[in-house]
VOGU-3710 file (C-alpha; in Angstrom, 3 decimals, decimal comma):
1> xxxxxxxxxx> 101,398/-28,835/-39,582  99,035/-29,312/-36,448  100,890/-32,998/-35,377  104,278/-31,246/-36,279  103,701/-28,780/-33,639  102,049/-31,447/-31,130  105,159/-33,676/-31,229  107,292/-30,343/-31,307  105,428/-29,945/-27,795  105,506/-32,601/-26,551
11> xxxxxxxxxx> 109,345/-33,307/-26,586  109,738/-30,087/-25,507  107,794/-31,246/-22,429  110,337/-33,720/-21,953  113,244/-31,961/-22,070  111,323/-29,205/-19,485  109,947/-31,373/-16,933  112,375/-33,328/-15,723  114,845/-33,144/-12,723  112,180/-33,023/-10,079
21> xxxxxxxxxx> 111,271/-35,277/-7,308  107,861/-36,250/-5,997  106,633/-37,607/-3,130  103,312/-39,274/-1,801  101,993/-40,621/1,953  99,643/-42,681/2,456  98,201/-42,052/5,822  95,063/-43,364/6,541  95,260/-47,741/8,073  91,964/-47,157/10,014
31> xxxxxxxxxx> 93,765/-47,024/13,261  95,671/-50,297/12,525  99,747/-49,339/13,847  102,939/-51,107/12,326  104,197/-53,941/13,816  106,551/-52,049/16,706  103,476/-50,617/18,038  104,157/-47,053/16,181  101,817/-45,047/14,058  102,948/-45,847/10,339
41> xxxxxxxxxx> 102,563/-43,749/6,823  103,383/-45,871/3,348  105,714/-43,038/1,397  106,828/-43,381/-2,383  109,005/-40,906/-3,841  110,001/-40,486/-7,797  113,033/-38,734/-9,370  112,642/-37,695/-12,981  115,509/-37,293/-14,684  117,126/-37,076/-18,347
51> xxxxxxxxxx> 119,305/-39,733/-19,538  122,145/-40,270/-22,840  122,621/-43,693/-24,025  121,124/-45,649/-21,140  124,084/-44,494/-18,783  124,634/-40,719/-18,726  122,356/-38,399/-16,762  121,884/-35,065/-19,013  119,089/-33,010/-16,814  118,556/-34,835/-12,776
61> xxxxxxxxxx> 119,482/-37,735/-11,145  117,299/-40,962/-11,203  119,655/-43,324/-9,808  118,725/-45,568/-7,164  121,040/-43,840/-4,270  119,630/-40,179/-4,752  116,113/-41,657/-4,894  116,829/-42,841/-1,495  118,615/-40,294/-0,068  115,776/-37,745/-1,450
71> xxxxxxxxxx> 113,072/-40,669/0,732  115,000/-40,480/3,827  115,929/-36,858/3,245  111,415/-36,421/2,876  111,124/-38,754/6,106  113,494/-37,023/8,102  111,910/-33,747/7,220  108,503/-35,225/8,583  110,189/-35,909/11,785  110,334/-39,873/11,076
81> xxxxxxxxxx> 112,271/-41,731/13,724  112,871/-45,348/11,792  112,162/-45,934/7,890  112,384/-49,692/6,283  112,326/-49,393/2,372  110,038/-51,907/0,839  110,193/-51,353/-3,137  112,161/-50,269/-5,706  111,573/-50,201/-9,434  112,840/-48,087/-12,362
91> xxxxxxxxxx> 111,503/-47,722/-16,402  113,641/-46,507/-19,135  111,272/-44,588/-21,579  113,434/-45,361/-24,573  110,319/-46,010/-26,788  108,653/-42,694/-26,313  109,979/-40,494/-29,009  111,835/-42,897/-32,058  114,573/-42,455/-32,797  115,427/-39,439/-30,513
101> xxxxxxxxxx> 114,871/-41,475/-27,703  117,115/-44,090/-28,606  119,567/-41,635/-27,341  117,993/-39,381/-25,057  115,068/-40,704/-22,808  113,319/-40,235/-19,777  114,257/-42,282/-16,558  112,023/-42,536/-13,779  113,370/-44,291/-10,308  110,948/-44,831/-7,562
111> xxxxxxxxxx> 111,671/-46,267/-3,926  108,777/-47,296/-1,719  108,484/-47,857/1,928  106,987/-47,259/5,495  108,155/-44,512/7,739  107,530/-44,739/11,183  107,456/-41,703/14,398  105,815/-39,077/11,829  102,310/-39,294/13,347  100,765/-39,792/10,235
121> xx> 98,529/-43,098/11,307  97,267/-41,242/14,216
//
């Protein structure tokens, strides 16, 4: 009964925590600025999202244009004046939950980049 309930948990997990976005800066190059001159900050920022059949989005939106409208939408917030985007990458978590997953599975899209004019390397 206990791993029934565990895995019962667990997908329920799943299906609760995604549709977000996340963001991290990275601050801190030792006084070292980007290559105009400018203070620089690395940002990465993650949408979670729900997915049917590899295609259809059930709960959020991990595609590749939100993520980067929800980075420049974080960097403007921040006051950034110029952003270059550096990295993208996304993973299909198809293989999490057999078979269920097969059909419904987590997607997680993550763009990576500097952002420049937010005074974070000062």
């Amino acid at each position: 009964m206990k791993p029934l309930l565990a895995t019962t948990l667990a997908a329920l997990a799943t299906f609760a925590l995604p549709a977000c976005v996340t963001h991290s800066h990275a601050t801190e190059f030792n006084g070292v600025p980007g290559v105009r001159g400018e203070p620089v900050e690395y940002q990465t920022t993650s949408s979670y999202a729900l997915h049917f059949l590899f295609a259809f989005g059930i709960a959020g939106d991990a595609s590749k244009s939100n993520t980067i409208d929800e980075f420049t939408r974080e960097a403007s917030a921040r006051g950034a004046t110029r952003t270059r985007i550096t990295q993208t990458s996304s993973s299909t978590y198809w293989y999490i939950f057999p078979p269920l997953s097969f059909f419904v599975h987590p997607v997680v899209q993550t763009v990576e980049g500097t952002v420049e004019g937010t005074g974070g390397g000062e």
